[in-house]
N, C-alpha and C positions, 0 to 999 in steps of 0.2 A: 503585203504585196506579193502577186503570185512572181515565181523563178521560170515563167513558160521560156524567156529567148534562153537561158541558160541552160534549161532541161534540153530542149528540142537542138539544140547547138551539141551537143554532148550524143545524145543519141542518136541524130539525122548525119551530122557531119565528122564525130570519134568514132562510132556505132559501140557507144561501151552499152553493157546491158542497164539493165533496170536495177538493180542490186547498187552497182555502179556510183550509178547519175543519181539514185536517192543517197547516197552516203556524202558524195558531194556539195550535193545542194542542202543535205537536212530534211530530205522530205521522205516518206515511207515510197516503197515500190510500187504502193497500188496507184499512188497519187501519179507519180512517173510516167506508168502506164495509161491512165486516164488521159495525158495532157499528148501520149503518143497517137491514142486513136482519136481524138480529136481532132490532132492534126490530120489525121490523114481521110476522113470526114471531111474535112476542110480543104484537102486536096495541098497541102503547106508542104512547101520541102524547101533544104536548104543549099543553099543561101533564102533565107525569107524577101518579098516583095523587096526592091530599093524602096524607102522612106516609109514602110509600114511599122508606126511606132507602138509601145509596149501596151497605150489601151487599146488601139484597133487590134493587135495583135490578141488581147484579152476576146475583145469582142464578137472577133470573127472562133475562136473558140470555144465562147461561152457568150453566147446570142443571147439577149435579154427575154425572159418569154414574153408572150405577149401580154397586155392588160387585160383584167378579168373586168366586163361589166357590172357594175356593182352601183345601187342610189344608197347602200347604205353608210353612212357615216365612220371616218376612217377615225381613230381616236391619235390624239398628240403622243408618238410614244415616248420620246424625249421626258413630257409631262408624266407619265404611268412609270416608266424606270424614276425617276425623280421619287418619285410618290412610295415605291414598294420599298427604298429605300431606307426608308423611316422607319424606325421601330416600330413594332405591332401592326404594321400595314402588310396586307396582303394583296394578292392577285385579285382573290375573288372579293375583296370591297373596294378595290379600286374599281372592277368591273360593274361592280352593284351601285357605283357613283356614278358609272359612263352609262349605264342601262337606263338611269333611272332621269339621265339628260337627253337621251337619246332611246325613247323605246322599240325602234324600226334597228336600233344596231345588231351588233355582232353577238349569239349566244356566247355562254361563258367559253367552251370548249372551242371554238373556233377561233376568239377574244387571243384565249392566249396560245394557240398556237399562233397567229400572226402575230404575234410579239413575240416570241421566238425567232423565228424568220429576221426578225427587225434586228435582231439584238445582234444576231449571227454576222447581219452584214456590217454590223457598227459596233466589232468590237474593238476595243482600246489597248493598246500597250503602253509598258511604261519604258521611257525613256531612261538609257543613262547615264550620268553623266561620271567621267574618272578625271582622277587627281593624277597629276604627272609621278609616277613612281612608286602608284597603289595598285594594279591590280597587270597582269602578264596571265594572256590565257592560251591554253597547249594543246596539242591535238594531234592526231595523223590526218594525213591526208588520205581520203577514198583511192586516189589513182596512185599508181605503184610506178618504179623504175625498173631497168631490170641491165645485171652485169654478165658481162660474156666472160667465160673460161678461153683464154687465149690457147690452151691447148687443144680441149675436146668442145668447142664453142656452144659448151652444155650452156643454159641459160637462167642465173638465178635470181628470183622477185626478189626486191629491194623496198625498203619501206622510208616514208617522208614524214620526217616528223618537223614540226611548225608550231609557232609561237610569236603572239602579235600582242606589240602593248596597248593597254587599253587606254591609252591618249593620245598617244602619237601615230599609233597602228603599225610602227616599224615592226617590220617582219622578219621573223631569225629561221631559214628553212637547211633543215640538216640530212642527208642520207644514213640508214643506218639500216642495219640485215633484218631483225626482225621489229617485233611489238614486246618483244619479253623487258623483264623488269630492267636488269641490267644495260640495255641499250636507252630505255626510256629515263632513267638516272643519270647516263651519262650524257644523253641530248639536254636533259636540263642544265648539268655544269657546262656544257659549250656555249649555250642560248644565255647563262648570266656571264661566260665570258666576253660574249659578243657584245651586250649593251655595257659592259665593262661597269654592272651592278647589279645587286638583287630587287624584285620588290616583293613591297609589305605582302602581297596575298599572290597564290596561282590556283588557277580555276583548269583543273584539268576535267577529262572528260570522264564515264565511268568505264574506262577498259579495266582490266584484269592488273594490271601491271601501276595503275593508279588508287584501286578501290576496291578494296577486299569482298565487301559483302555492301552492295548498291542501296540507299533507303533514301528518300526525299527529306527526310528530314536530319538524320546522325549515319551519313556513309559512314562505315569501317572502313579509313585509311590499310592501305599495305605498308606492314612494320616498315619496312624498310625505307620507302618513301616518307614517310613519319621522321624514321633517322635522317631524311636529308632534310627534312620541313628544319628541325631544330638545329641541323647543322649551319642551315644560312641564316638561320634567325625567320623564317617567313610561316606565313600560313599558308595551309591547303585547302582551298574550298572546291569538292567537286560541285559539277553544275549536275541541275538537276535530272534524272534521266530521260530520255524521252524529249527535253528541252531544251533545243539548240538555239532558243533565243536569249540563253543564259550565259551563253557564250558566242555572239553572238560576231566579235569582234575575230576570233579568230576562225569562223565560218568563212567569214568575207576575206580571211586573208587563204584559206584553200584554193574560193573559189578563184583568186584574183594569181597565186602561186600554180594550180593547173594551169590557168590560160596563157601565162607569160613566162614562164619556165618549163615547167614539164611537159606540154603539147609543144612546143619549139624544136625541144629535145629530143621527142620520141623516137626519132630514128636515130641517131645517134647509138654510137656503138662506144662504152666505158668496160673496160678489162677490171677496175680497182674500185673499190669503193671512196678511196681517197679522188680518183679521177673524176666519179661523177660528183 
């Protein structure tokens, strides 16, 4: 399900840029972008319509095209995915089944690219399901804080680091100065002080200070992280790169930690790190 009210809420109404509001939400910049000049195609600013909900709100920025006239025979794709499925079955004797019930249909090359199309809008995730005390996923936050120098009210970026269980969704949100390894160690020992436990597995992200050398298959842990994996007894499982529905739980705790904390906050003026 597309993030347009959360994109265009972020960019119409925070004006964070596009780098930003995709780190946020999980989406690439171009995507961001995309959903910005449509809205404004659209003529959309924010506050959006009163009671315009999230599929008109889809609709009115992704208009349906229109139907192509067409007498020839539309094939069951439900039935073709079904069928290619199978061992030794292909595309093209599925199509050579449908050709040969329908000779007025669809040539091959045309066959499957509308089955493509098809597939695109029908694709499936899987659901997860977590056990109370198995899995704690970690992350930073895209939007930053930031501490005044009470003397020279120089101004320095501050960084949000979060962590959400994956059954309960309770959320542990910590300030800390940078992304370096030693701050990200030590948000972990506050975030298991806070649930006043550790769990079996943590699913962090692939930053630098998590994962030495990134692969979808065998990430190279950083030693050090490693030494705290064995020190609480737990595993590390980073999520995959590029796949934030892997993590998918503490996505939803950023985006819900930006809206109800940090945008509250923004104006707020903190001297300490201990204050903010």
């Amino acid at each position: 399900m597309r993030k347009i009210r959360e994109v265009l809420r972020l960019r119409l109404e925070h004006g964070m840029t596009a780098r930003e509001v995709g780190a946020a939400c999980g989406m690439s910049c171009t995507t961001v972008l995309e959903y910005g000049s449509r809205a404004k195609a659209a003529n959309l600013k924010w506050p959006l319509p009163e009671g315009l909900s999230d599929a008109g709100l889809e609709v009115l920025l992704f208009p349906p095209a229109p139907p192509q006239a067409t007498d020839r025979p539309l094939p069951d794709w439900d039935h073709v995915r079904s069928e290619i499925a199978k061992k030794g079955v292909t595309m093209h004797l599925v199509w050579q089944e449908y050709i040969r019930e329908h000779p007025d249909g669809y040539r091959h090359s045309r066959f499957a690219e509308l089955y493509r199309e098809w597939e695109g809008r029908h694709s499936y995730v899987m659901v997860q399901h977590h056990r109370p005390g198995e899995k704690l996923f970690v992350d930073f936050s895209g939007m930053t804080m930031q501490l005044t120098d009470p003397e020279s009210g120089e101004l320095q970026e501050v960084q949000i680091f979060l962590a959400a269980s994956g059954y309960s969704q309770f959320i542990f949100v910590r300030a800390c100065r940078t992304q370096t390894l030693r701050d990200w160690l030590d948000c972990h020992a506050f975030a298991f002080e806070f649930y006043g436990g550790v769990f079996e597995v943590v699913v962090p992200d692939n930053l630098k200070a998590a994962v030495k050398t990134p692969c979808r298959f065998e990430p190279e842990k950083n030693p050090a992280y490693g030494d705290l994996a064995r020190h609480y007894g737990i595993v590390v499982l980073p999520a995959r790169a590029g796949k934030p529905k892997d993590k998918a739980k503490v996505e939803n705790a950023v985006l819900q930690v930006e809206r109800w904390v940090l945008a509250p906050l923004r104006n707020r003026v903190f001297f300490t790190l201990e204050e903010l």
